[in-house]
C-alpha positions as CSV (number, residue, x, y, z in Angstrom):
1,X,9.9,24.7,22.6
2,X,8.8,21.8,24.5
3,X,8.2,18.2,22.5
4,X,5.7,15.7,22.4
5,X,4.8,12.4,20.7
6,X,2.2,10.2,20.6
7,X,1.1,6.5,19.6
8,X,-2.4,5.1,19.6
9,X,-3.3,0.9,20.3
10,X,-6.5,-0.2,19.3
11,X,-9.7,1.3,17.4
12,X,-9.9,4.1,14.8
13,X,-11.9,5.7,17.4
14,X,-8.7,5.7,19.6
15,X,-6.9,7.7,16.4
16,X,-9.3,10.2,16.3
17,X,-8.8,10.6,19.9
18,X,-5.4,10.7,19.7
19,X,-5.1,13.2,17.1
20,X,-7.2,15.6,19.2
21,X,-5.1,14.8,22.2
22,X,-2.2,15.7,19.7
23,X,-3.9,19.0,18.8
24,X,-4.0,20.4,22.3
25,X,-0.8,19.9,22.7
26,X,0.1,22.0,19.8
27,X,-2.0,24.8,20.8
28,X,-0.4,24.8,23.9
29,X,3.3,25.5,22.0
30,X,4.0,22.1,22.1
31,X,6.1,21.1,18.8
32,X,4.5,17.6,17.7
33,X,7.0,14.9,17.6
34,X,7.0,11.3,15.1
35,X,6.3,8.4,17.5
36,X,9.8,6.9,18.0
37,X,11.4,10.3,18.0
38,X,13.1,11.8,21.3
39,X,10.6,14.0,22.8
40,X,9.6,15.9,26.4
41,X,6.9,13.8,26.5
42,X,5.4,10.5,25.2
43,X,1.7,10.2,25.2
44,X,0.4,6.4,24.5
45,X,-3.6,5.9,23.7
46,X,-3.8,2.4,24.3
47,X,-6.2,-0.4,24.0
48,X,-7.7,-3.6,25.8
49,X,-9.7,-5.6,23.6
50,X,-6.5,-8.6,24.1
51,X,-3.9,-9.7,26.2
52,X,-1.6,-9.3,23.5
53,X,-2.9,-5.0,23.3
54,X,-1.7,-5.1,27.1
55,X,1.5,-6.5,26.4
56,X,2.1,-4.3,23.6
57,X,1.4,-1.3,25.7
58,X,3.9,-2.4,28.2
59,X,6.6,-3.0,25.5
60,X,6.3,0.3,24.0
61,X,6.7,1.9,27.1
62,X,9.5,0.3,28.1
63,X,11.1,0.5,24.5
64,X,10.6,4.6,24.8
65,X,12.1,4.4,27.9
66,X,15.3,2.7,27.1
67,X,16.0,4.9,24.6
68,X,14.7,8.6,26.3
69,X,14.6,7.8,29.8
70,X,14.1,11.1,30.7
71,X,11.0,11.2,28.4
72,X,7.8,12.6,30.7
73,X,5.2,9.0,30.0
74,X,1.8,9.7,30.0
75,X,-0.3,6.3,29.5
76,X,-4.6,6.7,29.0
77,X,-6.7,4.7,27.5
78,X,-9.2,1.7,28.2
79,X,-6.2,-0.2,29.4
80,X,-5.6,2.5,31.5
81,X,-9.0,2.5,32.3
82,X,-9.2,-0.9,33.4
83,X,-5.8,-1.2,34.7
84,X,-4.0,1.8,35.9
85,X,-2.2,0.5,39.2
86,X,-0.8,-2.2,36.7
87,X,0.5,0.5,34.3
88,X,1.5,2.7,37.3
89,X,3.7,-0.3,38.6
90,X,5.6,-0.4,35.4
91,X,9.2,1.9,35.9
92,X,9.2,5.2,34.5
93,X,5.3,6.3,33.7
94,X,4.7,9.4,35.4
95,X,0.6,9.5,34.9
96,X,-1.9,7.6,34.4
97,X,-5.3,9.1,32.9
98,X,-8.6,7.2,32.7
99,X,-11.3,7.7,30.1
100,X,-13.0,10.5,31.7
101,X,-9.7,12.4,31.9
102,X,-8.0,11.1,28.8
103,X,-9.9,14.5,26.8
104,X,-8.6,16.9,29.5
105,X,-5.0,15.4,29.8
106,X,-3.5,18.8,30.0
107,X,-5.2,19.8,32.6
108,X,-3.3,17.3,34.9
109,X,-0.1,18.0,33.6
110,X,1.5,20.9,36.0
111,X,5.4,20.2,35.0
112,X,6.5,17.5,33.3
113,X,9.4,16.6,35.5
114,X,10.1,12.3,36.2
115,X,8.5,11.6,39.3
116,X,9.6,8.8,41.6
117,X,6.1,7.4,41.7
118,X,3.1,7.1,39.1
119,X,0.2,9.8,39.6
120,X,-3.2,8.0,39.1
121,X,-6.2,9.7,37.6
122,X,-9.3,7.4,36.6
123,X,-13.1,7.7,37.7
124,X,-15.5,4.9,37.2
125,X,-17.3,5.1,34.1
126,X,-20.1,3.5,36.2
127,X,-20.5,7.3,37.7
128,X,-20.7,9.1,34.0
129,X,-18.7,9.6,31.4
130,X,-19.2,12.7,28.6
131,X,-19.0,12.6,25.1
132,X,-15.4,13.9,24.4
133,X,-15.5,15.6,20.0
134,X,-12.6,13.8,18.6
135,X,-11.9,13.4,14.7
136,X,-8.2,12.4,13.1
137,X,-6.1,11.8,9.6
138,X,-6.1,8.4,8.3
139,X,-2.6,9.9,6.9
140,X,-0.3,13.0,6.7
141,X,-2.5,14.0,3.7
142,X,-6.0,15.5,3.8
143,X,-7.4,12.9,2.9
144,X,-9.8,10.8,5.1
145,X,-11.0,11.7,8.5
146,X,-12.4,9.7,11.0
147,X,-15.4,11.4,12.9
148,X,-16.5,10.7,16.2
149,X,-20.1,10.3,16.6
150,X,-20.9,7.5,19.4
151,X,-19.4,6.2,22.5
152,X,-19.4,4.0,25.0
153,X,-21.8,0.7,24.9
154,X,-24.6,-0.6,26.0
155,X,-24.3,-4.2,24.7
156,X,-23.4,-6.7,27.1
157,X,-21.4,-9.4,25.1
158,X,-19.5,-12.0,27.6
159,X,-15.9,-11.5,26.1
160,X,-15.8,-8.2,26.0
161,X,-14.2,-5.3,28.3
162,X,-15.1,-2.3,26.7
163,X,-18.8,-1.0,28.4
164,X,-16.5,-1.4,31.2
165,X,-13.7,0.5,30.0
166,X,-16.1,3.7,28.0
167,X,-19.2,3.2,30.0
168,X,-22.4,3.1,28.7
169,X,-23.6,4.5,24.9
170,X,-23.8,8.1,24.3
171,X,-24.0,10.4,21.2
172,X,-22.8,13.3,19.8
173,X,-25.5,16.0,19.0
174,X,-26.5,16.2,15.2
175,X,-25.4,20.5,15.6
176,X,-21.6,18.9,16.6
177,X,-21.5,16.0,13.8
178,X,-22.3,18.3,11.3
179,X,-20.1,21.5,12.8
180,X,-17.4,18.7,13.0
181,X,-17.9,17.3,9.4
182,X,-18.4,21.1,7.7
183,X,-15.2,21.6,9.8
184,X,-13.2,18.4,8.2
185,X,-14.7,19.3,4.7
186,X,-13.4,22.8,4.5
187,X,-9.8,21.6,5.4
188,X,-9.8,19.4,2.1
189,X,-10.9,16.4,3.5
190,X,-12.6,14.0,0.9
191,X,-13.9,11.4,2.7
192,X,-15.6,11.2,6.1
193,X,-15.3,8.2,8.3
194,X,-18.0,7.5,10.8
195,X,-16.4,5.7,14.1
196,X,-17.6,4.9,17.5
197,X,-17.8,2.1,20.3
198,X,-21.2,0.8,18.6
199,X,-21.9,3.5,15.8
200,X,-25.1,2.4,14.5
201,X,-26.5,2.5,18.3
202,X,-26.1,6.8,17.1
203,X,-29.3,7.9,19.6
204,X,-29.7,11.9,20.2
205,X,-33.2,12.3,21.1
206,X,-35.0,11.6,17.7
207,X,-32.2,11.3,15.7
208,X,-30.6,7.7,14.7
209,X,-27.8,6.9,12.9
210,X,-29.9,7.1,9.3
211,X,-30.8,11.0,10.0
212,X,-26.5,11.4,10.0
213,X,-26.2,9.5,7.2
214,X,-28.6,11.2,5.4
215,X,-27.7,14.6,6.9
216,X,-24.1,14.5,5.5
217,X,-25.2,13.2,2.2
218,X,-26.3,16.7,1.9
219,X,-22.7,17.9,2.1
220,X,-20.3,18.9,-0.3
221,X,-18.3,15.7,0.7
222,X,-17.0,13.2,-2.0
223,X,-17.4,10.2,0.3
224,X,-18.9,9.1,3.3
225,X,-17.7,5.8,5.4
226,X,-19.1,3.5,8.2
227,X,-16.0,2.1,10.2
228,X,-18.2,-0.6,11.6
229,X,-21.6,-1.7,12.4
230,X,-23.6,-4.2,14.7
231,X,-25.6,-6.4,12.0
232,X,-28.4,-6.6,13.8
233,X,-28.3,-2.2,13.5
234,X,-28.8,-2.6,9.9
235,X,-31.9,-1.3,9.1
236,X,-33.4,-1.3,5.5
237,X,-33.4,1.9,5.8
238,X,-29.7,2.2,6.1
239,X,-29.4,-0.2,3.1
240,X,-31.4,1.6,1.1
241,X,-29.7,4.7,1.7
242,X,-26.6,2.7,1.0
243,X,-28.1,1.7,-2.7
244,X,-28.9,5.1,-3.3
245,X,-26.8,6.9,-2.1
246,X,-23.6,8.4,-4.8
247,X,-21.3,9.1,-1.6
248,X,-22.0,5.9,0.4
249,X,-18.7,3.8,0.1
250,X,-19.8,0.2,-1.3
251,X,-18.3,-1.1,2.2
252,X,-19.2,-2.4,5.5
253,X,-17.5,-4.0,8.2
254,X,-20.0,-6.1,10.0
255,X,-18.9,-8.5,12.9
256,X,-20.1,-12.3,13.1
257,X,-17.9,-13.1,15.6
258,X,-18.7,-17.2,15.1
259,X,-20.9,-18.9,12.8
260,X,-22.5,-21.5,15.5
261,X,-25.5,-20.2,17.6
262,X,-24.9,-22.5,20.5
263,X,-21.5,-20.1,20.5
264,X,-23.0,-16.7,19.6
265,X,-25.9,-17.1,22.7
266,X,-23.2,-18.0,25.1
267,X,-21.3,-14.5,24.0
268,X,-24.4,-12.9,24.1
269,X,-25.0,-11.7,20.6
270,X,-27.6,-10.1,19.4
271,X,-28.7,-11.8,16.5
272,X,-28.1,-15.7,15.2
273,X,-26.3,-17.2,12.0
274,X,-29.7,-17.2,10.2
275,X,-30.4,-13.6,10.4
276,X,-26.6,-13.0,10.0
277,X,-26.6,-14.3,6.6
278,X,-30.3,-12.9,5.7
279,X,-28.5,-9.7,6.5
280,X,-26.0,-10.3,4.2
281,X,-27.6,-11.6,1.5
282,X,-29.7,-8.4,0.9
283,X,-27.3,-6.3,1.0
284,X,-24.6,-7.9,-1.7
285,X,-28.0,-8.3,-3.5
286,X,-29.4,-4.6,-3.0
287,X,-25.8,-2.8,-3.1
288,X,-23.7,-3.3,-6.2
289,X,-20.2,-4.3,-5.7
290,X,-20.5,-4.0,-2.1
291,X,-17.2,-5.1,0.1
292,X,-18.2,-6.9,3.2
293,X,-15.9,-7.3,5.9
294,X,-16.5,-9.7,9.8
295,X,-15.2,-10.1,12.3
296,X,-14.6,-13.6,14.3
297,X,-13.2,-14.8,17.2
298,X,-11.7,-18.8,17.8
299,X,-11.0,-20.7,20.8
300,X,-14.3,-18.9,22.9
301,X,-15.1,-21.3,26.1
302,X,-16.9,-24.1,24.9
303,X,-16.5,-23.9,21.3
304,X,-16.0,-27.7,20.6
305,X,-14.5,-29.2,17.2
306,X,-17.9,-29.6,15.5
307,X,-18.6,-25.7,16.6
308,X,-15.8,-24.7,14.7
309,X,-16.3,-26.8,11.6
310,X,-20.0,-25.5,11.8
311,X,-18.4,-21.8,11.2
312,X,-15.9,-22.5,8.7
313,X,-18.1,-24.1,6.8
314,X,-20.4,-21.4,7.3
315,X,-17.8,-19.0,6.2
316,X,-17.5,-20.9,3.2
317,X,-20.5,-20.1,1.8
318,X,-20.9,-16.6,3.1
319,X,-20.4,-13.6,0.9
320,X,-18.1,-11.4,2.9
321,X,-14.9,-10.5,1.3
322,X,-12.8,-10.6,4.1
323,X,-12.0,-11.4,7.9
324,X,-10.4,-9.8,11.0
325,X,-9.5,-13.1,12.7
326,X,-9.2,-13.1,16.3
327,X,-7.9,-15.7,19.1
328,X,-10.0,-15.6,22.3
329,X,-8.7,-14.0,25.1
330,X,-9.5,-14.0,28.6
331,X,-10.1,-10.8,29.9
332,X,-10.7,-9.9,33.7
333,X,-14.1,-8.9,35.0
334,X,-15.6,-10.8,32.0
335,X,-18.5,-13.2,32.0
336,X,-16.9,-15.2,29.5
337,X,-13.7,-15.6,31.8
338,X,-15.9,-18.4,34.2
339,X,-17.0,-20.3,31.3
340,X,-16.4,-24.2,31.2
341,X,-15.0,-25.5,28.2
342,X,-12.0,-23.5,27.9
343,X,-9.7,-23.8,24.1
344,X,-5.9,-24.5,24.7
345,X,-4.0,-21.5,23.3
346,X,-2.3,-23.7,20.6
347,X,-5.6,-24.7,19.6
348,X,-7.1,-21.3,19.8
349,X,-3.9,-20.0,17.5
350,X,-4.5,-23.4,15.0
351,X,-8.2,-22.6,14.2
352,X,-7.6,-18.7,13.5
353,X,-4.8,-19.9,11.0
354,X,-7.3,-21.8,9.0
355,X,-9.9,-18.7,9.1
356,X,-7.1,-16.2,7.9
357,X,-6.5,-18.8,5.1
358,X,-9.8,-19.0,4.0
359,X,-10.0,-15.0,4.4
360,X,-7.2,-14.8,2.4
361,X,-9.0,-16.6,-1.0
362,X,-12.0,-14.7,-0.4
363,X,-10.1,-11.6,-0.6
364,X,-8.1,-12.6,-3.5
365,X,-11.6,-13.9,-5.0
366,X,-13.0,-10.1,-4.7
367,X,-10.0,-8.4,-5.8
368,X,-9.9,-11.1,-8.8
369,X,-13.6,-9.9,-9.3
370,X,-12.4,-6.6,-10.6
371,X,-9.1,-6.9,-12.3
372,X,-10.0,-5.5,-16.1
373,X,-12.6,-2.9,-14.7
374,X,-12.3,0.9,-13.9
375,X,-12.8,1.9,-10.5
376,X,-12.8,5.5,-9.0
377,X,-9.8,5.6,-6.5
378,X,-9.1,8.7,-3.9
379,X,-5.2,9.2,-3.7
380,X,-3.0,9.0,-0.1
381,X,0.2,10.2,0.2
382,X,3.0,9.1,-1.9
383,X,4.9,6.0,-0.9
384,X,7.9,5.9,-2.4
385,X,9.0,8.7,-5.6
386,X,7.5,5.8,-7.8
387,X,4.3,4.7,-6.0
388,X,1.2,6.0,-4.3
389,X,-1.5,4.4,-3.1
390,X,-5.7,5.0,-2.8
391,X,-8.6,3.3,-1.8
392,X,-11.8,2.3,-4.4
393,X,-15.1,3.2,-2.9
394,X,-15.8,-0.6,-2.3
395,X,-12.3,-0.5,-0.1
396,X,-9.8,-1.6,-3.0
397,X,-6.4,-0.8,-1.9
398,X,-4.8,-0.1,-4.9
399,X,-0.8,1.6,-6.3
400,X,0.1,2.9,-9.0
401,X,2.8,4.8,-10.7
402,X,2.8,8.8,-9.1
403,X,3.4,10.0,-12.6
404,X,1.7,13.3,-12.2
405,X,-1.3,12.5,-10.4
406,X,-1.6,13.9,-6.6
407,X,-2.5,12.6,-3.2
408,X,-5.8,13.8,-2.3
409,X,-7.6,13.5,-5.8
410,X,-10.2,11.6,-6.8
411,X,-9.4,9.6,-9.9
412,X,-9.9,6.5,-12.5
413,X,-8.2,3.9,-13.0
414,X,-7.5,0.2,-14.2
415,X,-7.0,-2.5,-12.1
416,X,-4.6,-4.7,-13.7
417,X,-3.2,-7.4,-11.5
418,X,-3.4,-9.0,-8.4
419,X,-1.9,-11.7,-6.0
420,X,-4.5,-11.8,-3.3
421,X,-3.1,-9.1,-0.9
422,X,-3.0,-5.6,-0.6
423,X,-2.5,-3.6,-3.0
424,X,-4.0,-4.0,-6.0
425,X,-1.6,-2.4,-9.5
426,X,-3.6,-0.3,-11.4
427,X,-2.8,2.3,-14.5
428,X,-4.2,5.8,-14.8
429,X,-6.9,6.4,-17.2
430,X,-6.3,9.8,-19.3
């Protein structure tokens, strides 16, 4: 029996893709393979948002390499996507698949003997893409699933790659969402996680991202998730379903990106600081014990000294619970690439220190929140014989002693004590 492994870079919406890719293969008699083991073939899902995603793609290929050289490479992806001669140039990958093809990958494998020179598959996404079903694990367990319903973009922000990379937004019919979720339910998942390129842009003819939502309310799920969602997307009716709603998880990822408007028009976002916070106001005040989660970038062209101290301050005072910190990076075919002012790296790598600090004591701040109360947690696997480890509805990472409780159960518990990071201890309530 042939092997194969695979490794995803990037997005949960890579994962999910990845673990159909993954799949395929196994319907095809393919044994599946842990990333790291020797395998027939290596398949790598890999990502562009930052340089550093396109260095780590090159490492790990060259780091499977050196230990299996005879391994067969296949590299897709939106690095791929963007990039493939400059994947194909690196020693040892034998194919290259773009987006279009990264969904139909066996199609383009006819042997999986080395070849001398890279084979190069990639259409332009400017000439149509499809929507390609994908939905994956979080872990071994059946636990959570993350489930495909958006792709692509429409949104034209200055830094980013990825409308060039997926092409422009499309959806996945309501018939396949809820086939798909119906599909993830009756193989013992308990939580659904709703992922996409720009997943509250969800547009099938009538239907927005509110009619999925309430759609698989409807469903004999235990929890349903957003990955992420555009602020300016946030309707009131999605927060009122989100206060009403007994399977909406009390959590939402929302991206700020900077806290200056003189920064956020020159990236082209879609809303300013003001609405921003207006957003996030009503929610922590309509949505009890909501966890809210940004995004933000430092170092983007032009942002000056009193830019920055504008969103830090502004951070300050903002009731998220915690922030994905990234340093700008200059990505080809970008708008934001020609832009004056440019950030020196060190500076860039100074400023997101100081936001990952002050993410850090809002984090602890939450968790703090909570210590003393009983929260409903849904089990992973086991990490150790001693430990295993769950998430709370309001995205509370939390351990505990196994005892006899198992992964994939719903459960209560007691937080009891925490030190600002991941995971929280908790004790099983009888």
């Amino acid at each position: 029996m042939k092997s194969v492994s695979l490794h995803t870079l990037g997005c949960k919406l890579n994962y999910s893709e990845t673990s159909t890719i993954g799949k395929g293969f196994s319907q095809k008699g393919f044994h599946l393979k842990e990333y790291g083991e020797p395998s027939d073939v290596f398949v790598l899902n890999t990502c562009s948002v930052t340089e550093n995603a396109d260095k780590e793609c090159r490492q790990i290929v060259r780091s499977v390499l050196r230990k299996n050289p005879d391994t067969y490479v296949i590299v897709t992806g939106c690095y791929a996507q963007l990039q493939p001669h400059e994947i194909a140039s690196i020693e040892g990958v034998d194919l290259v698949l773009g987006i279009n093809e990264k969904m139909k990958l066996l199609d383009y494998i006819d042997n999986i003997e080395k070849k001398e020179l890279s084979c190069i598959y990639r259409d332009s996404v400017s000439s149509g893409v499809d929507f390609f079903e994908a939905y994956s694990a979080d872990t071994d367990s059946r636990t959570r699933a993350f489930l495909k319903i958006q792709d692509g973009c429409n949104y034209k922000c200055s830094f980013c790659t990825i409308p060039l990379a997926r092409g422009i937004s499309r959806s996945l019919s309501p018939e396949k969402v809820l086939n798909n979720a119906i599909g993830l339910i009756n193989a013992g998942y308990k939580e659904i996680v709703l992922t996409g390129v720009n997943t509250g842009d969800y547009d099938y003819e009538n239907y927005s991202l509110i009619d999925i939502l309430e759609m698989l309310d409807g469903l004999d799920i235990e929890r349903i998730r957003l990955s992420s969602i555009e602020p300016n997307l946030i309707t009131n009716e999605i927060i009122n379903f989100a206060k009403s709603s007994e399977k909406f998880c009390r959590h939402m990822h929302i991206p700020l990106q900077s806290g200056n408007n003189e920064i956020l028009r020159s990236m082209r976002r879609r809303y300013n600081r003001e609405q921003y916070l207006e957003t996030i106001l009503k929610l922590k005040d309509e949505v009890k014990d909501i966890c809210i989660g940004a995004d933000v970038i430092t170092g983007f062209p032009g942002e000056t000294v009193k830019h920055f101290e504008n969103t830090v301050e502004f951070l300050k005072t903002l009731p998220v619970n915690y922030l994905h910190v990234f340093s700008y990076s200059e990505r080809r075919n970008t708008d934001a690439i020609g832009l004056p002012g440019k950030v020196d790296i060190a500076e860039r790598k100074r400023r997101s220190l100081i936001l990952r600090k002050i993410s850090d004591s809002k984090r602890f701040e939450f968790y703090n929140k909570y210590i003393g109360t009983d929260q409903t947690v849904l089990l992973e696997s086991l990490k150790d014989d001693q430990t295993i480890e769950g998430l709370t509805s309001n995205y509370i990472r939390v351990k505990l002693n196994s005892g006899n409780v198992l992964e994939n159960n719903i459960i209560k518990v007691k937080l009891t004590e925490t030190n600002g990071v991941c995971p929280v201890s908790a004790e099983l309530i009888n």
